[in-house]
C-alpha positions as CSV (number, residue, x, y, z in Angstrom):
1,X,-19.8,19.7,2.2
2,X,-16.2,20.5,0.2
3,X,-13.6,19.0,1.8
4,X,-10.1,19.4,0.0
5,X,-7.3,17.2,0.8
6,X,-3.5,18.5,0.6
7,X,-0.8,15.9,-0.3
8,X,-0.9,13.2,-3.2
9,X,0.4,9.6,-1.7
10,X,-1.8,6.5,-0.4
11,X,-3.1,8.1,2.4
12,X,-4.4,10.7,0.9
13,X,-6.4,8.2,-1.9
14,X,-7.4,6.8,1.7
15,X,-8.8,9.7,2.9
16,X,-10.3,11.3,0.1
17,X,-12.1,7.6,-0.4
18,X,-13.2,7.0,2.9
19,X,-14.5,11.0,3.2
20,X,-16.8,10.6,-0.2
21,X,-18.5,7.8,1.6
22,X,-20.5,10.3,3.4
23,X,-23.9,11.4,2.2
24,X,-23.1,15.3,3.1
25,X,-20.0,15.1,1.4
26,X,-20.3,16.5,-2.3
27,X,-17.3,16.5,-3.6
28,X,-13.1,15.8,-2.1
29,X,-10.2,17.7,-4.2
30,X,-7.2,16.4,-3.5
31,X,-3.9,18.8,-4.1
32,X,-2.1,17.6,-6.1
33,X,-3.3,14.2,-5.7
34,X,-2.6,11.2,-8.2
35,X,-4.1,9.7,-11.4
36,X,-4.7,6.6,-9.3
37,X,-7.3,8.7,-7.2
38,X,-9.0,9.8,-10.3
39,X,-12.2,7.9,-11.3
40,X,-13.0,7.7,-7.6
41,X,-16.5,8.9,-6.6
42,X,-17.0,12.5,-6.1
43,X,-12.8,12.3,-6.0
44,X,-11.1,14.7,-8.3
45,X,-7.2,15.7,-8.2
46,X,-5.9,19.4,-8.9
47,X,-2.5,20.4,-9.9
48,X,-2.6,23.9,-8.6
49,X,-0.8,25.2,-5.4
50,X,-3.7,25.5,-2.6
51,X,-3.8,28.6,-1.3
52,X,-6.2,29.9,1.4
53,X,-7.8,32.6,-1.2
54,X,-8.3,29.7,-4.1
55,X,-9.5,27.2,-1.9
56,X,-12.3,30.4,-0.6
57,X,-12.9,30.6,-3.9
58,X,-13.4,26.9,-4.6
59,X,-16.1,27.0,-2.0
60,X,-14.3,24.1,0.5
61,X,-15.6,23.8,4.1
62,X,-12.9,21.6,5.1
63,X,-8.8,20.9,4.8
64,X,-7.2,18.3,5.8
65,X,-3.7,18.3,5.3
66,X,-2.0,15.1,4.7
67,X,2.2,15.2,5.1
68,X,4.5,16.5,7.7
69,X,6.3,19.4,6.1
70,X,3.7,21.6,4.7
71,X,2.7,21.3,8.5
72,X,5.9,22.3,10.1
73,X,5.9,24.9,7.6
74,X,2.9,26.4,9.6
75,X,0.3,25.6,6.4
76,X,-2.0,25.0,9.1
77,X,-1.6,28.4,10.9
78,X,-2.1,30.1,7.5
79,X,-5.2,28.9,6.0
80,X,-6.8,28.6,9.8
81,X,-6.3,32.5,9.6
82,X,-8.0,33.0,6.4
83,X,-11.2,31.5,7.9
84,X,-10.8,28.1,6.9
85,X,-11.7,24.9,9.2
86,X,-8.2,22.7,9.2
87,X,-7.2,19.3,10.3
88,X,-3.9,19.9,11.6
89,X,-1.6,21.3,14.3
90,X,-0.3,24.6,14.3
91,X,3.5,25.4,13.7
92,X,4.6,25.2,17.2
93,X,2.6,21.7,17.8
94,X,4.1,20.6,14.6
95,X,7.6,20.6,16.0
96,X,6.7,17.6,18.0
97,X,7.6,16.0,14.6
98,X,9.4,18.7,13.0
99,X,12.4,17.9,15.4
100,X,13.4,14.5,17.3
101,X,15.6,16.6,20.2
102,X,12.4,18.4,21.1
103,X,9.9,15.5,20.8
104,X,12.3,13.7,23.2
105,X,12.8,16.8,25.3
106,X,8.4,16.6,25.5
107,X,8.8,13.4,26.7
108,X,11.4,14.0,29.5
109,X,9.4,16.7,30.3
110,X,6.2,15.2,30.9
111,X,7.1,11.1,31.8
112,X,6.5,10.1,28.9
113,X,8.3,6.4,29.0
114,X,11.6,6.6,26.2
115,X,14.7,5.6,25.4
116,X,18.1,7.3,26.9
117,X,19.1,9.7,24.5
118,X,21.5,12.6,23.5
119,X,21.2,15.5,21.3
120,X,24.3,15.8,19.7
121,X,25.2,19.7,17.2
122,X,28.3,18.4,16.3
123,X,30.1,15.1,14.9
124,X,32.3,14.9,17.8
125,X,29.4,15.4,20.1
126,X,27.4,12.2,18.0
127,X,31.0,10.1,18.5
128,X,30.9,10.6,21.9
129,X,27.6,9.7,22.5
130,X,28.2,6.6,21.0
131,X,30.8,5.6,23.1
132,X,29.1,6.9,26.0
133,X,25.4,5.1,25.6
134,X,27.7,1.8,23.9
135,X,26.4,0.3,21.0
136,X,23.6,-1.4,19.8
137,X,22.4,2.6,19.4
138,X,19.8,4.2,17.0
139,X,21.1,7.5,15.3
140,X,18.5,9.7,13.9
141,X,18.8,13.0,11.8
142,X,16.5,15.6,14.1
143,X,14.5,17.1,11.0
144,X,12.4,15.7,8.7
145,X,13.5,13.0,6.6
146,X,10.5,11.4,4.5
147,X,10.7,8.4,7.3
148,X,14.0,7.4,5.9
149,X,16.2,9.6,8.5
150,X,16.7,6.6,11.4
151,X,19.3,4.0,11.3
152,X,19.8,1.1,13.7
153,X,23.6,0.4,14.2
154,X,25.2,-2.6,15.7
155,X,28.5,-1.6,16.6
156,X,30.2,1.6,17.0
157,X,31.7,1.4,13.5
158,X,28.4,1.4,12.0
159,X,27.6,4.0,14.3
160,X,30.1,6.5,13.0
161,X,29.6,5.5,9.7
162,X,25.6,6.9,9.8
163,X,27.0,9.8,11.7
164,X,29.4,10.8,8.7
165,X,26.1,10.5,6.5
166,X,24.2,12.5,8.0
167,X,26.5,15.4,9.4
168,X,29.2,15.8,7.1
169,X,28.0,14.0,3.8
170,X,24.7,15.5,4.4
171,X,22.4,12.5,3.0
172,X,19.4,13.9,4.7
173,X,20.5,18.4,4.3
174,X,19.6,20.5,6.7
175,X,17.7,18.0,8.8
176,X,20.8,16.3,9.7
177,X,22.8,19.0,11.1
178,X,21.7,17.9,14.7
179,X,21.6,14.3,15.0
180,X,19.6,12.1,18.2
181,X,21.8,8.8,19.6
182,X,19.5,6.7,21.8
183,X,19.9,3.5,23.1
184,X,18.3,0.5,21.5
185,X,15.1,-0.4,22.7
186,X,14.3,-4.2,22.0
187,X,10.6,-5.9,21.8
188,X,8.0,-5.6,19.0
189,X,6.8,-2.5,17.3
190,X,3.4,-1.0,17.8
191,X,1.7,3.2,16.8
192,X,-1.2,4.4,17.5
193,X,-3.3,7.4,16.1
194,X,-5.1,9.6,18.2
195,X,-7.2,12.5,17.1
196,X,-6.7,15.7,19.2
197,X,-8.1,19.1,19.8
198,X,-9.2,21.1,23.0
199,X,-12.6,19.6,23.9
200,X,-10.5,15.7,24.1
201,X,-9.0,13.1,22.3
202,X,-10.2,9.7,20.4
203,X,-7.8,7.0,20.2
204,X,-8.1,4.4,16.8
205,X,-6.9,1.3,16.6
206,X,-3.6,0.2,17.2
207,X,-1.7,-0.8,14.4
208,X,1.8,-2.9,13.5
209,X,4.0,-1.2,11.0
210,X,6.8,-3.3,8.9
211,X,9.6,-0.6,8.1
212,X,12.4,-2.7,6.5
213,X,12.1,-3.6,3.2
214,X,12.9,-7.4,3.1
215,X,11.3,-10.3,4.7
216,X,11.3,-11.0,8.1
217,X,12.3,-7.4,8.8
218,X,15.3,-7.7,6.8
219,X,17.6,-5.1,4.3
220,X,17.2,-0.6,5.1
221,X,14.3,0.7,6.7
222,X,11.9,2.1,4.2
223,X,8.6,4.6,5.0
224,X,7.0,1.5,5.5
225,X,6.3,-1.7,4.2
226,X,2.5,-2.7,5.0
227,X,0.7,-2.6,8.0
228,X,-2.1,-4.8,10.1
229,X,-5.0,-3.5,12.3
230,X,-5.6,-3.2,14.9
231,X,-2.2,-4.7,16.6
232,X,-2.6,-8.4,17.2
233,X,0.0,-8.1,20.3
234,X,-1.7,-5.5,21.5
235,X,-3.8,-6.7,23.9
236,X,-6.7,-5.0,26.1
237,X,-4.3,-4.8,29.5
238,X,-1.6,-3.0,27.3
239,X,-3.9,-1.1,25.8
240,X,-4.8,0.6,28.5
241,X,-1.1,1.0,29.8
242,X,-0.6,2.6,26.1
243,X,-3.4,5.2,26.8
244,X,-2.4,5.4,30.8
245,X,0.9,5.9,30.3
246,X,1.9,7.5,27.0
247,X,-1.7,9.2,25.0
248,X,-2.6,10.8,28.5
249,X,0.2,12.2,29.0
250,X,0.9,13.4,26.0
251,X,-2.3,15.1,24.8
252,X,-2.1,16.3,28.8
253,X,1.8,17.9,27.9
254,X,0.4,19.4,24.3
255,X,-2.7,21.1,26.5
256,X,-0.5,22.7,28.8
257,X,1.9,24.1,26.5
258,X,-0.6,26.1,24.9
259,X,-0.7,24.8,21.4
260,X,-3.5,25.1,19.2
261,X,-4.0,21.5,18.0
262,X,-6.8,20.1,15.8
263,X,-5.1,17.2,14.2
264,X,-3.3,14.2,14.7
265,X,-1.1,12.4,17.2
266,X,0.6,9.7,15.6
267,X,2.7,7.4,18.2
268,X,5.4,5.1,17.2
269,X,5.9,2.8,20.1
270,X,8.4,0.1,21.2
271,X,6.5,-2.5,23.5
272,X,9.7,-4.2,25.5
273,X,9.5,-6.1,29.0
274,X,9.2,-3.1,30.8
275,X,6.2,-1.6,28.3
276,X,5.4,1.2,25.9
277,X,8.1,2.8,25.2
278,X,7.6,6.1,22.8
279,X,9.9,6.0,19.7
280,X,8.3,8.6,17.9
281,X,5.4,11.3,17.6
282,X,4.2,12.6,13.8
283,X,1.5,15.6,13.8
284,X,-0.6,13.3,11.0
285,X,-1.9,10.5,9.8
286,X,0.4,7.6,9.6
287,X,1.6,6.0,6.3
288,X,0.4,3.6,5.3
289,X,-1.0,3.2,9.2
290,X,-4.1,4.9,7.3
291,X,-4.6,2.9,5.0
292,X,-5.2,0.3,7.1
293,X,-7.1,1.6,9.6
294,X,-9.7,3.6,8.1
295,X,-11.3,0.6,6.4
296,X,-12.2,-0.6,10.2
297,X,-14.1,3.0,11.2
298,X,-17.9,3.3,11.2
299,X,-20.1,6.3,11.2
300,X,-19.6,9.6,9.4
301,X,-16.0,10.3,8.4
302,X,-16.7,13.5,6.9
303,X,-18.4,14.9,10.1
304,X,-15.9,13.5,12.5
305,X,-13.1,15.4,10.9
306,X,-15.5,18.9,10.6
307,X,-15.6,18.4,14.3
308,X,-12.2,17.9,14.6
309,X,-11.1,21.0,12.6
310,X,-14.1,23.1,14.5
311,X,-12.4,22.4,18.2
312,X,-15.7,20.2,18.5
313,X,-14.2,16.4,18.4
314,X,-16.4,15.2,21.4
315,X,-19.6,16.1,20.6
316,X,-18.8,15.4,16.4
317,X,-17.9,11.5,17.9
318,X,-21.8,11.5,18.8
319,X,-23.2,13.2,15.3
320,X,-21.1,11.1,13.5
321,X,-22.2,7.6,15.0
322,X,-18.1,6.9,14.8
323,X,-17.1,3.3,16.4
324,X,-14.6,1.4,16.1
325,X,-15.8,-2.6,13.6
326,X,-15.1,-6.0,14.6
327,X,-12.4,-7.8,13.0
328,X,-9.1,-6.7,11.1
329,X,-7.6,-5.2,8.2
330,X,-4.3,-5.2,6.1
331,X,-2.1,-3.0,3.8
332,X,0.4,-4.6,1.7
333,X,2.7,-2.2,-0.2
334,X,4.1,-2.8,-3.6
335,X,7.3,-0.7,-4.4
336,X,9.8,-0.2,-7.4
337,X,12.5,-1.6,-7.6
338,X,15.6,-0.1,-5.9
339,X,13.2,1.4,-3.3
340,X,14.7,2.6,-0.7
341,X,17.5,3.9,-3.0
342,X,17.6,5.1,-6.2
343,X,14.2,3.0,-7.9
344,X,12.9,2.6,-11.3
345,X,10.0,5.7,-12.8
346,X,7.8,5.6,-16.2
347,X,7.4,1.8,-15.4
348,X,3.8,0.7,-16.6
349,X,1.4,-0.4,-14.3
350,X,-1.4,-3.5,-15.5
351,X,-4.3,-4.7,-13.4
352,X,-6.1,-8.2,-13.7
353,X,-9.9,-8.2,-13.8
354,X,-11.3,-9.8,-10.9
355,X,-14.4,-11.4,-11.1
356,X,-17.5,-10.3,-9.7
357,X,-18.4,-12.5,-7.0
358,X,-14.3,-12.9,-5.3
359,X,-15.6,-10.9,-2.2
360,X,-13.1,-8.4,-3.5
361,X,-15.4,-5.8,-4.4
362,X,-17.1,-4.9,-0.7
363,X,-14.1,-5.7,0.9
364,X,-10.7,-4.5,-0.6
365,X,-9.1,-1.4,-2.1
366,X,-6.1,-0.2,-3.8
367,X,-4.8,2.9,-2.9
368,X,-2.5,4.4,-5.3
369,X,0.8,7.0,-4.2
370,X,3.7,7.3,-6.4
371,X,2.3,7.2,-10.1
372,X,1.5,9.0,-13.0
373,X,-0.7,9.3,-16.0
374,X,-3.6,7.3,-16.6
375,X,-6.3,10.3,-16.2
376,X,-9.7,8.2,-15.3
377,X,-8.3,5.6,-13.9
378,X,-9.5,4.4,-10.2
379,X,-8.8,1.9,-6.9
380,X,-12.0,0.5,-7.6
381,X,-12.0,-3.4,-7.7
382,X,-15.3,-4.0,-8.9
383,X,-16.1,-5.7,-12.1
384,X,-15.4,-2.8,-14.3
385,X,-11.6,-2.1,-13.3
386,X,-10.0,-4.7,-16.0
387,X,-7.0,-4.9,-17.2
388,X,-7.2,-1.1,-19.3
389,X,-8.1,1.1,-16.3
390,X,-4.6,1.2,-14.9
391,X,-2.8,0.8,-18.0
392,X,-2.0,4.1,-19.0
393,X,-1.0,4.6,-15.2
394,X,3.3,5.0,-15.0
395,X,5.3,4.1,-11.6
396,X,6.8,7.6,-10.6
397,X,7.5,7.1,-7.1
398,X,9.3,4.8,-3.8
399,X,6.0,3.3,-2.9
400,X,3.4,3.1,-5.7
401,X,0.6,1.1,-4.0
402,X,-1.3,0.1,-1.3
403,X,-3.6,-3.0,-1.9
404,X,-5.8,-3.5,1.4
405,X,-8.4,-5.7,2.5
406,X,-10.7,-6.1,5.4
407,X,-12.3,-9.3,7.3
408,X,-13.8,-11.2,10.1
409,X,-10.1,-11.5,10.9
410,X,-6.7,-11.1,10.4
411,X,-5.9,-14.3,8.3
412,X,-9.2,-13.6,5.8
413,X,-8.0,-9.8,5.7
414,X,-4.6,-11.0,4.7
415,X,-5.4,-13.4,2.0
416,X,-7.6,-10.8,0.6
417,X,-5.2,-8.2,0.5
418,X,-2.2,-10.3,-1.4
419,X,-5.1,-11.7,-3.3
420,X,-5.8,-8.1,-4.6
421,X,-2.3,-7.3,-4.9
422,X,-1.5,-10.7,-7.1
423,X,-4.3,-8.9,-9.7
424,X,-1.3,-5.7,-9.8
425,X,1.9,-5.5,-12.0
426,X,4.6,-3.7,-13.0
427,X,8.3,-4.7,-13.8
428,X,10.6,-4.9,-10.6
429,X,7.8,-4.3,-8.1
430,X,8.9,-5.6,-4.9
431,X,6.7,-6.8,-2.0
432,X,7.1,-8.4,1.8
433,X,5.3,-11.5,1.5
434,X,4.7,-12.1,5.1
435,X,2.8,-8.4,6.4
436,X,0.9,-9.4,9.7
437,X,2.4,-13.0,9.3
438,X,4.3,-15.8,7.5
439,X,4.1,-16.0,3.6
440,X,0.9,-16.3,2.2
441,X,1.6,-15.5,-1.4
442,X,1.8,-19.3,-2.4
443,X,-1.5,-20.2,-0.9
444,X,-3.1,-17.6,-2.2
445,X,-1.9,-18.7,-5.6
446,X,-2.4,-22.3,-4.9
447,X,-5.6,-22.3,-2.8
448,X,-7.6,-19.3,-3.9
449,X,-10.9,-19.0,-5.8
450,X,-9.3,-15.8,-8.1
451,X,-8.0,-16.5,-11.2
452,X,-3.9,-15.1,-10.7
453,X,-3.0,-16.6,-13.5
454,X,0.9,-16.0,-14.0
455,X,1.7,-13.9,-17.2
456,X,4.6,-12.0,-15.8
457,X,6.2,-15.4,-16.2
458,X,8.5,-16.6,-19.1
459,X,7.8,-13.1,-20.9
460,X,4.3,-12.8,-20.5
461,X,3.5,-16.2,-22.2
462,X,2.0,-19.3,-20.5
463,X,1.7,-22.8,-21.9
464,X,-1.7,-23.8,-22.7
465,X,-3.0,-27.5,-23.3
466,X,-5.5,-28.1,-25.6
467,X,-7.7,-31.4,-24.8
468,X,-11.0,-32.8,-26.9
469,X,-14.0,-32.3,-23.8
470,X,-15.5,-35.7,-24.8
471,X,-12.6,-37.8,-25.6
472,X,-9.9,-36.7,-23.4
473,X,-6.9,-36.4,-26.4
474,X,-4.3,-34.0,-26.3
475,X,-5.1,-31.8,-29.6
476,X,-2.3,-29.4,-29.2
477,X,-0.3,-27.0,-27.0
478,X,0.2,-23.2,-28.1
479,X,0.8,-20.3,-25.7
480,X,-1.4,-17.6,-24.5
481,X,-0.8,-13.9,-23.2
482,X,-3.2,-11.6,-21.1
483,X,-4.5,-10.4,-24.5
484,X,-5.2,-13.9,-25.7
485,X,-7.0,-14.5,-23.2
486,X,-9.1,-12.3,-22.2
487,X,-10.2,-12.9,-25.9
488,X,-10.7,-16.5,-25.3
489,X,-13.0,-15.8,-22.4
490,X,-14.6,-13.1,-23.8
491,X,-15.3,-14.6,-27.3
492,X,-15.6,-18.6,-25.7
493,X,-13.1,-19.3,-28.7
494,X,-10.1,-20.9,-28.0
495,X,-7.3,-17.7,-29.1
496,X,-3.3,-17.8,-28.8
497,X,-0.2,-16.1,-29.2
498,X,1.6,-16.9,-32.0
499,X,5.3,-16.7,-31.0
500,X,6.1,-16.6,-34.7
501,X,4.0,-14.5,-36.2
502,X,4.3,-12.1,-32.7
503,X,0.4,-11.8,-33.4
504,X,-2.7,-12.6,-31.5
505,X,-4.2,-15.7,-33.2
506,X,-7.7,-17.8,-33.5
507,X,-7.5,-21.1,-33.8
508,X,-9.7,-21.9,-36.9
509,X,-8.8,-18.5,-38.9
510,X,-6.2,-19.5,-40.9
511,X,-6.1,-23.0,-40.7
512,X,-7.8,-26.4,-38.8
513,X,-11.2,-26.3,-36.8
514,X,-12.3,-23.4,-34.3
515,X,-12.1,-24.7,-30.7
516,X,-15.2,-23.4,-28.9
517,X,-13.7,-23.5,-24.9
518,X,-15.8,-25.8,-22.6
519,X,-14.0,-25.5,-19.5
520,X,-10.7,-23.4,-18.7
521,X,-8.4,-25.2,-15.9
522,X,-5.5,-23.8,-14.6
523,X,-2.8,-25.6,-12.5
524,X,-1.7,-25.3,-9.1
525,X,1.1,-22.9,-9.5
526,X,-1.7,-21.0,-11.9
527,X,1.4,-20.8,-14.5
528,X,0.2,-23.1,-16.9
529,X,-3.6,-23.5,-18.7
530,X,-5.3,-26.6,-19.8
531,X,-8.6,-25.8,-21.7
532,X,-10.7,-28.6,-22.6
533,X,-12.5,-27.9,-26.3
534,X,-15.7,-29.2,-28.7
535,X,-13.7,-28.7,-32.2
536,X,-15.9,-27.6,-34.7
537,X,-15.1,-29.9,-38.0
538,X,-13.0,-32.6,-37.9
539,X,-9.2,-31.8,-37.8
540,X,-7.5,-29.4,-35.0
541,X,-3.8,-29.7,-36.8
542,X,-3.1,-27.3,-39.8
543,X,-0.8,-30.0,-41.3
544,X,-2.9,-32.6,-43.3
545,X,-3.2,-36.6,-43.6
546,X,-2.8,-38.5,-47.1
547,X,-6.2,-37.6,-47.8
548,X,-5.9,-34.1,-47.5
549,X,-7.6,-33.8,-44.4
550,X,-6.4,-31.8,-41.8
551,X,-5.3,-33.9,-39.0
552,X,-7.5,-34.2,-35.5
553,X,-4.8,-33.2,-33.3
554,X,-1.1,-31.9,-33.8
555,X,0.4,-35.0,-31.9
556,X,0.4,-37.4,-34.7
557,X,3.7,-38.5,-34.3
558,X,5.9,-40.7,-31.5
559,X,9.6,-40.7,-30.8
560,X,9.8,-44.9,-31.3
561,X,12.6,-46.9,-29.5
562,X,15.2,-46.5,-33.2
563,X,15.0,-43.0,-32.2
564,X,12.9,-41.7,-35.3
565,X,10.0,-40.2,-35.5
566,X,6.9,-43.0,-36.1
567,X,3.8,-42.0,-37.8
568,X,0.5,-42.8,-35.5
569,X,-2.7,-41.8,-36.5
């Protein structure tokens, strides 16, 4: 099987990695995809503009079409009618995201629980609404709005304020001209994906999004932060009311209206004291919901979503052995900085090697979305991703990464994931610390087994202390960079950076004994090294004694109580 893949952000690295996990899968083309994708088995990336005759011609059996506007551009109506098999609604469906005043009219229409609402074509209609529903109120531009379209205002001033945005300084175009004012609906946040088409629907796991940028859900709403799965406040009793009283509904209200719709259901949802309440519906996989919860599926992938695209979802959930694994998963994104206004581009991107047996490898992936360059390079975390396989790779969008990991449970799933993303850098990239829970960042630092050792500190330089393995002296202290080492471990010779030659240097080269490493150390902040050495010879310091010998260690000196320096040696 062919599948091809339309979109090029971290769900689609998602996708395209959890679809080449299947045996019948050959090969997943993702248009245009990302450099971060390439390098991922059977994964390639194409530049060209999919059409329905190319993608004939490229021999795919399957499409699955990743973001919302080639959808409510009716892509999926179009290549459907050249013959292809296509995850993904059809124009009309699509409008269910396309437009908030008509996904809110679908919900009046079929009891779908919701806010109060108004649909306002005017600003004078918006003001009024305002005034009439009384603030706290959420105004949202109808059209699509890459996620960024909804703002939460406290009073009526910052009411009008995002309704002069949207209407008359047009920050969002033509999908502000109609703006949605709804009351404020208070509780915690919760979505939901469900896969649709005629012959039924299967729900995945529930998931908690994190939309504003700063910690505890402070600072502008972004697409979305990082996400857990499934829900933890989610529990099996609301569950059920979720599915009773919004997902029935719902696919029941998209049957009846006539729609052709092999795709997705995505459901924002507000839990408050009186229950789900619907905030939103998207025609697609979430972002970065996926990334999250595709790690926790089982069976054929691949299969499930032929089925899906065929009209054949209930019997493919049989043939593809799909269920649902124990445990939990999480999705931390790293972003430039700026994000979610004007950010940073062409900012490189380094990786940390992480060693073989951190548990990384089976159980934790980073999915890349808004970079460039770096042809070759991959989300694998195994052994061979060091520090060059995402060098060449450039920050070129909002979100750049996803870095998830999967466990027994949500705390293990957590460490794991900021674990991996500790292993990531680029200048300015900006992170919530607390995704699913309270900061973990300095635990991880300061309890985990994974060297994280701290070069984007002081420059790129940390402090290293030099001891003698046997007798415990101080020799020296010198500075090391990533460069340096790596060397060190690779070669077992102690290396530095010279700050005053701006050159990687070897103890021993030019001057005193080579220093072959016994044990590496690193303190608890991992920001400083301590390396305990065998010299080889018998001086360390390039300075020498009377005797012209060069000294053991570079600490042959002591500030004594006149305040000069006292020879002791």
């Amino acid at each position: 099987m062919k599948i091809a893949i339309i979109g090029s952000g971290g769900r689609e690295h998602a996708l395209a990695w959890r679809l080449a996990q299947s045996e019948q899968v050959s090969s997943v083309v993702v248009f245009p995809g990302n450099p971060g994708m390439d390098g991922e088995p059977k994964v390639r990336t194409d530049e060209r503009l999919p059409t329905g005759e190319t993608l004939r011609d490229d021999g795919v059996d399957l499409v699955i079409v990743g973001p919302e506007e080639p959808l409510a551009n009716g892509i999926a109506d179009e290549l459907r009618g050249q013959g292809l098999a296509v995850v993904g609604p059809s124009g009309d469906a699509a409008r269910l995201e396309g437009s908030k005043a008509f996904a809110k009219e679908f919900m009046v229409r079929h009891g779908i629980p919701t806010a109060e609402y108004r649909v306002c074509p005017s600003v004078e209609a918006a003001r009024a609404a305002v005034r009439e529903l009384g603030a706290p109120v959420v105004v949202k531009a109808d059209g699509l709005a890459a996620g960024k379209g909804v703002t939460v205002c406290d009073s009526v001033r910052e009411a009008d304020a995002a309704i002069e945005s949207i209407m008359r300084d047009r920050m969002f175009g033509a999908a502000g001209d109609v703006v949605v004012v709804e009351r404020v609906l208070t509780g915690f946040e919760a979505s939901i994906i469900v896969l649709v088409d005629e012959t039924g629907h299967v729900v995945l796991p529930t998931a908690r999004d994190h939309k504003p940028i700063g910690e505890g859900n402070s600072g502008p709403n972004t697409g979305g932060m990082g996400v857990v799965a499934p829900n933890p406040d989610i529990d099996t009793a609301m569950h059920q009311r979720i599915e009773r009283e919004i997902v029935e509904p719902a696919v029941a209200g998209i049957k009846s209206a006539g729609w052709l719709f092999r795709g997705v259901l995505f459901i924002g949802l507000m839990i408050d004291e009186d229950g789900p309440q619907t905030l939103e519906f998207n025609v697609r996989f979430g972002d970065p919901e996926t990334q999250g919860i595709l790690p926790l599926l089982s069976g054929d992938f691949a299969e499930l979503m032929m089925g899906l695209a065929s009209g054949q979802l209930h019997e493919s959930v049989t043939r593809a052995g799909f269920a649902v694994r124990d445990g939990a998963a999480c999705s931390v994104i790293a972003a430039s900085a700026g994000y979610p206004g004007p950010y940073t581009k062409d900012v490189p991107v380094t990786r940390e090697p992480i060693p073989e047996h951190s548990g990384l490898h089976t159980a934790a992936h980073l999915f890349f979305a808004g970079v460039t360059g770096g042809a070759g390079d991959t989300g694998d975390t195994g052994a061979a991703a060091d520090a060059e396989d995402t060098r060449a790779l450039r920050t070129s969008g909002g979100r750049v990464l996803a870095a998830t990991a999967w466990g027994a449970d949500l705390p293990t799933a957590r460490r794991q994931a900021y674990t991996l993303l500790q292993t990531v850098h680029f200048d300015g990239m900006q992170y919530r610390p607390d995704i699913g829970g309270d900061n973990v960042v300095a635990s991880v630092i300061e309890e985990g087994t994974v060297p994280l050792v701290q070069f984007t500190k002081r420059g790129g330089l940390v402090p290293v202390v030099v001891q003698d393995a046997d007798s415990r002296a101080v020799l020296m202290v010198a500075y090391t960079n990533r460069e340096a080492f790596e060397t060190t471990r690779s070669t077992g010779y102690a290396t530095f950076w010279s700050t005053s030659r701006n050159a990687l240097w070897t103890k021993g080269e030019t001057s005193g004994d080579y220093l072959a490493v016994d044990e590496i150390r690193v303190d608890c902040d991992q920001d400083a090294l301590l390396y305990l050495v065998t010299p080889a010879g018998g001086g360390v310091c390039h300075t020498t004694d009377d005797s012209g010998a060069h000294r053991p260690r570079c600490f042959y000196r002591r500030l004594g109580r006149s305040g000069l320096l006292e020879f002791d040696e």
